[in-house]
Structure formats: C-alpha cells, structure tokens
VODRENKOL-342467 format. One record per atom (N, C-alpha, C, O, CB): residue number from 1; residue in one letter; x, y, z; atom name. Coordinates in steps of 0.1 Angstrom, whole numbers, plus 5000, padded with zeros to 4 digits. Glycine has a CB too. Example, Ala and Ser with C-alpha at 12.3 -4.5 7.8 and 13.67 -1.06 7.14 Angstrom:
2
num	residu	east	north	up	atome
1	a	5132	4943	5078	N
1	a	5123	4955	5078	CA
1	a	5132	4967	5078	C
1	a	5142	4967	5085	O
1	a	5113	4955	5090	CB
2	s	5128	4978	5071	N
2	s	5137	4989	5071	CA
2	s	5129	5000	5079	C
2	s	5134	5011	5080	O
2	s	5141	4994	5057	CB
//
This chain:
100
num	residu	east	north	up	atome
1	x	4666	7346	4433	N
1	x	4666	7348	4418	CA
1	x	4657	7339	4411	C
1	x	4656	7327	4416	O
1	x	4681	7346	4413	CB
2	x	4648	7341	4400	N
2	x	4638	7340	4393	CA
2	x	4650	7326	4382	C
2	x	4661	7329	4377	O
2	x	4630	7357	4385	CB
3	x	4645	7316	4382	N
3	x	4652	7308	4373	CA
3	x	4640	7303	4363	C
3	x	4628	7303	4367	O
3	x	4662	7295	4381	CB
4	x	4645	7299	4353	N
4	x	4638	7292	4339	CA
4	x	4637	7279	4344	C
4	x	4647	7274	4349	O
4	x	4646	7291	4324	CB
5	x	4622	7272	4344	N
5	x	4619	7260	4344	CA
5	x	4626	7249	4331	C
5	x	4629	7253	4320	O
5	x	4606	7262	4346	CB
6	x	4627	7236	4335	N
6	x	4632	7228	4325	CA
6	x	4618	7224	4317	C
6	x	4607	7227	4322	O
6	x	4642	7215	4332	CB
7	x	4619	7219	4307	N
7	x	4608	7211	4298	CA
7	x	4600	7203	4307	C
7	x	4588	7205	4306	O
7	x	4613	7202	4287	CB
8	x	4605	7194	4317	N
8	x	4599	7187	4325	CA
8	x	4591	7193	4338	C
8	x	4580	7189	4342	O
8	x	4607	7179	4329	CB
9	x	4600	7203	4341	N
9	x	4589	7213	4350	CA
9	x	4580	7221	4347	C
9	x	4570	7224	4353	O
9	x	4594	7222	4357	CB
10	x	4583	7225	4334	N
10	x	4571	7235	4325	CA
10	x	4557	7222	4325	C
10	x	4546	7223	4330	O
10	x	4578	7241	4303	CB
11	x	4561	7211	4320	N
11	x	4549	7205	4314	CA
11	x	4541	7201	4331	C
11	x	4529	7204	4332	O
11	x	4555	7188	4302	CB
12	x	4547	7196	4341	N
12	x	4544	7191	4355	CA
12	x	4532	7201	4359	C
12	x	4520	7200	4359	O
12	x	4559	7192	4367	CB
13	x	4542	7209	4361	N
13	x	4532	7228	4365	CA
13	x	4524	7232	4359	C
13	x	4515	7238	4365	O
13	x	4538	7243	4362	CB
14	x	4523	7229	4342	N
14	x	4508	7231	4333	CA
14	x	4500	7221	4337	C
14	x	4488	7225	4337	O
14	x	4509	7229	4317	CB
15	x	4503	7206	4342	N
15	x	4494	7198	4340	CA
15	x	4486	7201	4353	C
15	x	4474	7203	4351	O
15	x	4498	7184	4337	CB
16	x	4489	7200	4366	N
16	x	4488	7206	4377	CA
16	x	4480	7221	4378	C
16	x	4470	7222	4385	O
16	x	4501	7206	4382	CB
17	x	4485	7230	4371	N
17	x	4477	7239	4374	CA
17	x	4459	7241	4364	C
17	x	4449	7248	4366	O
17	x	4488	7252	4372	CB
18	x	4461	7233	4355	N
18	x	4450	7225	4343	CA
18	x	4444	7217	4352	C
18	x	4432	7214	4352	O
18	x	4456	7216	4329	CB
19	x	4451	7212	4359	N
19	x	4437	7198	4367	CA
19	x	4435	7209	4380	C
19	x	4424	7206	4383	O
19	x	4445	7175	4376	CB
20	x	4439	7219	4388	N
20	x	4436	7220	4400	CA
20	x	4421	7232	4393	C
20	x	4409	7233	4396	O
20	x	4452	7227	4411	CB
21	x	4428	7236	4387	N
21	x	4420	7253	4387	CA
21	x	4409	7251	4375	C
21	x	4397	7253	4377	O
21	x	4434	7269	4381	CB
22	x	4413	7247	4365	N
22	x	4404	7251	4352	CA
22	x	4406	7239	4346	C
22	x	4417	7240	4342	O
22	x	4407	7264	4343	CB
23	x	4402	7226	4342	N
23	x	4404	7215	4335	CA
23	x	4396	7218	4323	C
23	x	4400	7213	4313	O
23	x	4400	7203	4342	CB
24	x	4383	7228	4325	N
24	x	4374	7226	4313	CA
24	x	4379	7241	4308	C
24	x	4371	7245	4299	O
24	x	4356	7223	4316	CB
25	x	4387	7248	4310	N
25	x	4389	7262	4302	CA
25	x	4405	7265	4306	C
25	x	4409	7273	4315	O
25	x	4377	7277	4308	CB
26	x	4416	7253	4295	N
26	x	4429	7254	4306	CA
26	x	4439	7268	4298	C
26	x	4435	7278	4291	O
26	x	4440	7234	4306	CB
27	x	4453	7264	4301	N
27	x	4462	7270	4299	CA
27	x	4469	7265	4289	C
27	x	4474	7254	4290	O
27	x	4467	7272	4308	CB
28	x	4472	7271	4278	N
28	x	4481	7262	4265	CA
28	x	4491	7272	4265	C
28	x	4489	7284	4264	O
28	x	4472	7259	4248	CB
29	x	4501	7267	4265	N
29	x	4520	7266	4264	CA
29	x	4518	7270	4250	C
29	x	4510	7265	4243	O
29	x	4531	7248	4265	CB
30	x	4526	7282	4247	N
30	x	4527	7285	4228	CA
30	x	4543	7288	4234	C
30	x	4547	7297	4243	O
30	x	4513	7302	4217	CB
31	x	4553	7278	4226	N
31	x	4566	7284	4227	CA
31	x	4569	7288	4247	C
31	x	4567	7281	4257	O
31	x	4566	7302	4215	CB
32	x	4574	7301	4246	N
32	x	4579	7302	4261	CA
32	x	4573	7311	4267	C
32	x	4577	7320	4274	O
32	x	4592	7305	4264	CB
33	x	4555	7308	4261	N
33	x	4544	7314	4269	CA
33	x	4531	7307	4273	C
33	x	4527	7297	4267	O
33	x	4541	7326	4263	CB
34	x	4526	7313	4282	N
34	x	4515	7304	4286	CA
34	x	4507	7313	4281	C
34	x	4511	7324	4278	O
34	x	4513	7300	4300	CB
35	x	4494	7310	4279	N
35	x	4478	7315	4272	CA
35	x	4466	7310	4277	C
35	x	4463	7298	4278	O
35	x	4477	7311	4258	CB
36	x	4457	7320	4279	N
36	x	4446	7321	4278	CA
36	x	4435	7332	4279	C
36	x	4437	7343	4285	O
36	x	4444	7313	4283	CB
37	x	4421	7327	4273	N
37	x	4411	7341	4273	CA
37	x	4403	7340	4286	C
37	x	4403	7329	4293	O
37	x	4399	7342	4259	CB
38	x	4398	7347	4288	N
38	x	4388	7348	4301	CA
38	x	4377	7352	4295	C
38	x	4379	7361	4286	O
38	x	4392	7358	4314	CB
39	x	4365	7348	4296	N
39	x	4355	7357	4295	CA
39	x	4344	7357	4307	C
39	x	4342	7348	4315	O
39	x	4349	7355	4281	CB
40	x	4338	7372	4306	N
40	x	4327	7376	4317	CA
40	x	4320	7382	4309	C
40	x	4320	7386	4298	O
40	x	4331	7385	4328	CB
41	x	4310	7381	4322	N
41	x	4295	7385	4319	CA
41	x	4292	7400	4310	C
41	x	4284	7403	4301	O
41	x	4288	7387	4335	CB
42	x	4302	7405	4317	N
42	x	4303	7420	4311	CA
42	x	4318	7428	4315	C
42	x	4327	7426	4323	O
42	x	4289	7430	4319	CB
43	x	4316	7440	4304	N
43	x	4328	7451	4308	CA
43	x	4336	7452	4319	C
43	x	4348	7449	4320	O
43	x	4324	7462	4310	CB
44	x	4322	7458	4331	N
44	x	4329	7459	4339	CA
44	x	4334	7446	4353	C
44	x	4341	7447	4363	O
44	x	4323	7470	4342	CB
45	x	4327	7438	4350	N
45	x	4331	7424	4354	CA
45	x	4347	7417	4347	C
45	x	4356	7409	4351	O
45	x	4318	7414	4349	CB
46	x	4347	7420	4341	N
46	x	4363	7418	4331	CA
46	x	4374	7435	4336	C
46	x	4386	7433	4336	O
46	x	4357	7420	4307	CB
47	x	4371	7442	4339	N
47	x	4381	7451	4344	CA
47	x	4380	7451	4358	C
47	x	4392	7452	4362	O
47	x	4379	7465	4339	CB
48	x	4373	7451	4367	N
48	x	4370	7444	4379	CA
48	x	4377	7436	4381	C
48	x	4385	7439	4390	O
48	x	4359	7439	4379	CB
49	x	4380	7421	4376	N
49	x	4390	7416	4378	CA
49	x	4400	7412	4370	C
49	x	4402	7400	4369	O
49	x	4388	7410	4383	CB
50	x	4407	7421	4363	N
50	x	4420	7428	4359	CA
50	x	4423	7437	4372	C
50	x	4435	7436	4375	O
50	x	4418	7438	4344	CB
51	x	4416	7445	4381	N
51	x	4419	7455	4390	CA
51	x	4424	7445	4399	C
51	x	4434	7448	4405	O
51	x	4407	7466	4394	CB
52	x	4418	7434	4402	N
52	x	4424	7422	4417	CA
52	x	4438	7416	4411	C
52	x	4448	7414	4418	O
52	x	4410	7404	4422	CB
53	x	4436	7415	4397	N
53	x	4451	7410	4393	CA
53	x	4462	7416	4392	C
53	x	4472	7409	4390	O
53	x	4453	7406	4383	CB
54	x	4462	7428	4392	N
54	x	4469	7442	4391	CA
54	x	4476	7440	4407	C
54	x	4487	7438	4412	O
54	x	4456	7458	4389	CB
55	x	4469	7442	4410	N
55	x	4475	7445	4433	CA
55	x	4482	7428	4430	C
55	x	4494	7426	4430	O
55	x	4453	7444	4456	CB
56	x	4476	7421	4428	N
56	x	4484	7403	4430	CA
56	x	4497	7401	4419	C
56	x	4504	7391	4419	O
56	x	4469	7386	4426	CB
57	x	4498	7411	4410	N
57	x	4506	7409	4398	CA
57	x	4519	7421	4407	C
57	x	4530	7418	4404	O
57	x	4496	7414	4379	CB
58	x	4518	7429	4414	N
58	x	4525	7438	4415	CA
58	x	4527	7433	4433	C
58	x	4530	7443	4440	O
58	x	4518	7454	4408	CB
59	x	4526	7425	4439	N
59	x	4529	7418	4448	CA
59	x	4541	7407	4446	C
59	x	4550	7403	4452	O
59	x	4518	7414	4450	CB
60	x	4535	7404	4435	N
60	x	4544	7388	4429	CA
60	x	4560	7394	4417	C
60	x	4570	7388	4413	O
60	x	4527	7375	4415	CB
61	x	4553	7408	4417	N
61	x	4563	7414	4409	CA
61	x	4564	7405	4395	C
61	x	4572	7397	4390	O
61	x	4577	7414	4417	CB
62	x	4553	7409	4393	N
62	x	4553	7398	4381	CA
62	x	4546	7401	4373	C
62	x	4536	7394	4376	O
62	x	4549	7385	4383	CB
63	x	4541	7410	4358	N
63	x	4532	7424	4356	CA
63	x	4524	7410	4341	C
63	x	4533	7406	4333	O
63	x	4545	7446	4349	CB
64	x	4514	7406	4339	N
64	x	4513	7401	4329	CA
64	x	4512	7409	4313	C
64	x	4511	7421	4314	O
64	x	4505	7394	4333	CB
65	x	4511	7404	4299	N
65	x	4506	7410	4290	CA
65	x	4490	7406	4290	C
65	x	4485	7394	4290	O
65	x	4513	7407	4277	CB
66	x	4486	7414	4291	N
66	x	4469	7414	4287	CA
66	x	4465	7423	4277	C
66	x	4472	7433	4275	O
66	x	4459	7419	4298	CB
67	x	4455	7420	4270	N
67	x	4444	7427	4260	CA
67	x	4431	7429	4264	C
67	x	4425	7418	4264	O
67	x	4442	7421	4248	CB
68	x	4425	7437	4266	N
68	x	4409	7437	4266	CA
68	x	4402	7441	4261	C
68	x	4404	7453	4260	O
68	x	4404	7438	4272	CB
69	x	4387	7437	4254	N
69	x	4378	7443	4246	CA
69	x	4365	7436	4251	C
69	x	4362	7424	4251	O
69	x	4381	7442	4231	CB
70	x	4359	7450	4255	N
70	x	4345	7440	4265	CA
70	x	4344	7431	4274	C
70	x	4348	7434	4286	O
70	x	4338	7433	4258	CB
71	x	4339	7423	4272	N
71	x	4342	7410	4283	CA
71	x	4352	7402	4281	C
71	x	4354	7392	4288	O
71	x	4333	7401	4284	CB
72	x	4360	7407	4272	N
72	x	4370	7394	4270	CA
72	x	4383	7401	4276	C
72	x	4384	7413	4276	O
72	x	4373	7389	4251	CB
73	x	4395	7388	4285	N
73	x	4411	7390	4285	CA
73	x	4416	7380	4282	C
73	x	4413	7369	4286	O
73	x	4417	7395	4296	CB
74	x	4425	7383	4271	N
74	x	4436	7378	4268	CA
74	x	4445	7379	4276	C
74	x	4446	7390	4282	O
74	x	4440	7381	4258	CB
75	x	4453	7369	4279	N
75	x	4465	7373	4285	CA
75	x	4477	7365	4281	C
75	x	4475	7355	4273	O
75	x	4462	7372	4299	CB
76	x	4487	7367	4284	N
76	x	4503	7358	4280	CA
76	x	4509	7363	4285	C
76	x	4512	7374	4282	O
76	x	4511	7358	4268	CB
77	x	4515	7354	4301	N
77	x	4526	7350	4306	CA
77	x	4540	7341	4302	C
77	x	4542	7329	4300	O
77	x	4520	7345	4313	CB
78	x	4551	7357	4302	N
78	x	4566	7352	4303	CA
78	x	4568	7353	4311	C
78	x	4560	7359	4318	O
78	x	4575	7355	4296	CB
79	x	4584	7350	4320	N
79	x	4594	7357	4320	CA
79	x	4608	7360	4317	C
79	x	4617	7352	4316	O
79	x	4594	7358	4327	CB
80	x	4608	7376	4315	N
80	x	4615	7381	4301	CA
80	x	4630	7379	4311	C
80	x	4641	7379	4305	O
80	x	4609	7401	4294	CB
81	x	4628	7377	4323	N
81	x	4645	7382	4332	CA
81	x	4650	7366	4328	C
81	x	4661	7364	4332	O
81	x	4645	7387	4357	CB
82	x	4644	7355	4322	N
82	x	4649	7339	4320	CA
82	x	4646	7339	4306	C
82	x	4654	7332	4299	O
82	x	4640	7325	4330	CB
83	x	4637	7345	4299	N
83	x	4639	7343	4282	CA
83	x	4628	7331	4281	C
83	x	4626	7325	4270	O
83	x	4657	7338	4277	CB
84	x	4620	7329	4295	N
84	x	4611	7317	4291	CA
84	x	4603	7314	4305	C
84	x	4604	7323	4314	O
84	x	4622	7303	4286	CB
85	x	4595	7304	4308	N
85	x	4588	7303	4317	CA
85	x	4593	7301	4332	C
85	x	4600	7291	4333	O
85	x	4582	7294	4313	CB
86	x	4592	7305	4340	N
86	x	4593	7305	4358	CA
86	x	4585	7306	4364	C
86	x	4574	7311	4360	O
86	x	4599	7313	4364	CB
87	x	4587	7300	4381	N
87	x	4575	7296	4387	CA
87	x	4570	7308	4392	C
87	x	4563	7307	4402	O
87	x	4576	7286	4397	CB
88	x	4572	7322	4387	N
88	x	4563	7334	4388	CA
88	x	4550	7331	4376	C
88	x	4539	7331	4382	O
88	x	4572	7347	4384	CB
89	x	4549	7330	4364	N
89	x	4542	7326	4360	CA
89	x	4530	7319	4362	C
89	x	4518	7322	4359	O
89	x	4547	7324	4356	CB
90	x	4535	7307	4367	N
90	x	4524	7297	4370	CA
90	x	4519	7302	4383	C
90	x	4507	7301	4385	O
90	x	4529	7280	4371	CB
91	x	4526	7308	4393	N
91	x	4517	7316	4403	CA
91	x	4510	7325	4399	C
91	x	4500	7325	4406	O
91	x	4522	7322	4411	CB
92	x	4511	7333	4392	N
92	x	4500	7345	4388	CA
92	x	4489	7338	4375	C
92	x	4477	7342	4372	O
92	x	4511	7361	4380	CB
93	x	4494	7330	4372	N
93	x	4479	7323	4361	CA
93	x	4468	7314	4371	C
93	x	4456	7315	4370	O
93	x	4486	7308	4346	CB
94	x	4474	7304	4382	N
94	x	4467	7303	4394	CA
94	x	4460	7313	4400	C
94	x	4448	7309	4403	O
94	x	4475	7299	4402	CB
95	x	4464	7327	4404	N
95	x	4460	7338	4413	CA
95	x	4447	7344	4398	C
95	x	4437	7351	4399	O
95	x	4478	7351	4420	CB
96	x	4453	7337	4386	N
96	x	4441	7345	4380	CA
96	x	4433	7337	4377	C
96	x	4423	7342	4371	O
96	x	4443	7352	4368	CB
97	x	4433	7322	4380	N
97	x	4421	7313	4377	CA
97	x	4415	7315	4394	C
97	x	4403	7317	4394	O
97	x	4426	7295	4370	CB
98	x	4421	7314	4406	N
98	x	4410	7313	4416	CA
98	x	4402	7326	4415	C
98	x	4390	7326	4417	O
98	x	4416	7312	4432	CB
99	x	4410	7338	4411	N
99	x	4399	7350	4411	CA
99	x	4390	7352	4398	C
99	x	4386	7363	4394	O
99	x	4406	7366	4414	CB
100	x	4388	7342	4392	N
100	x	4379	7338	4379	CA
100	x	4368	7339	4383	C
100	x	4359	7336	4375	O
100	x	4379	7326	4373	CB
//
C-alpha cells in the first residue's frame, strides 16, 4: 500500500532527488505537489519523451498530470490514493529527469 510521506521525508526526497538528477533545473514542492517544466529542442523531442514516460508511468502505476505545447512539459506529481506526496512520485520525477 502507497502511504503519504511525512514533512521530513517529503523535504529529504526533494533534496536528494535535486542534488542527484537536476541541481541546475530542480523540482519545487507547491502544497502536495511536486513541479516542473522540461524543455526540448523541439515538438517532437518533447512527445518522444512523454512516449518513454508513458510505458515507465504505467509500470510504476503511477499516471502523471502533464501539459504540452511545443517543446515545452509541464508536469505535476500527486498522489491522489494519500491526498499528498508518496514515494511513487519521487520515483517517476527521477525516471523523468534520467530520461531528460
């Protein structure tokens, strides 16, 4: 079963996944979601990989919110089964910074 991280594990897991993966383009906590944009070179370099996150998001059972327009994704990671952040989250924002 998927449990809600405490304040102290949310912050541990942001700082960790901010120094491992992306220090210079990180992840910012808004409330009981995590955030950030991606950008690529082009279109189809930005749906391209949305398509690798898709198979790894539906592995992890874990579907994110995204937006896209051109090269850009938005994305925001909950989970809705805890009302707040779990360590599904921070696995799939990892699985989306190595395939960056």
């Amino acid at each position: 079963m998927t449990e809600k991280l405490t304040e102290q594990d949310i912050a541990t897991a942001l700082q960790t996944l901010n120094n491992a993966t992306a220090p210079d383009h990180p992840w910012v906590r808004k409330g009981d979601t995590l955030q950030k944009t991606f950008t690529f070179k082009s279109f189809i370099r930005a749906f391209g990989w949305m398509s690798q996150i898709a198979i790894w998001a539906e592995k992890l059972n874990h579907h994110p919110q995204w937006y896209n327009v051109y090269n850009k994704v938005e994305v925001t990671l909950t989970t809705h089964d805890v009302n707040g952040l779990s360590e599904r989250d921070f696995s799939l924002a990892e699985k989306m910074d190595k395939f960056y």
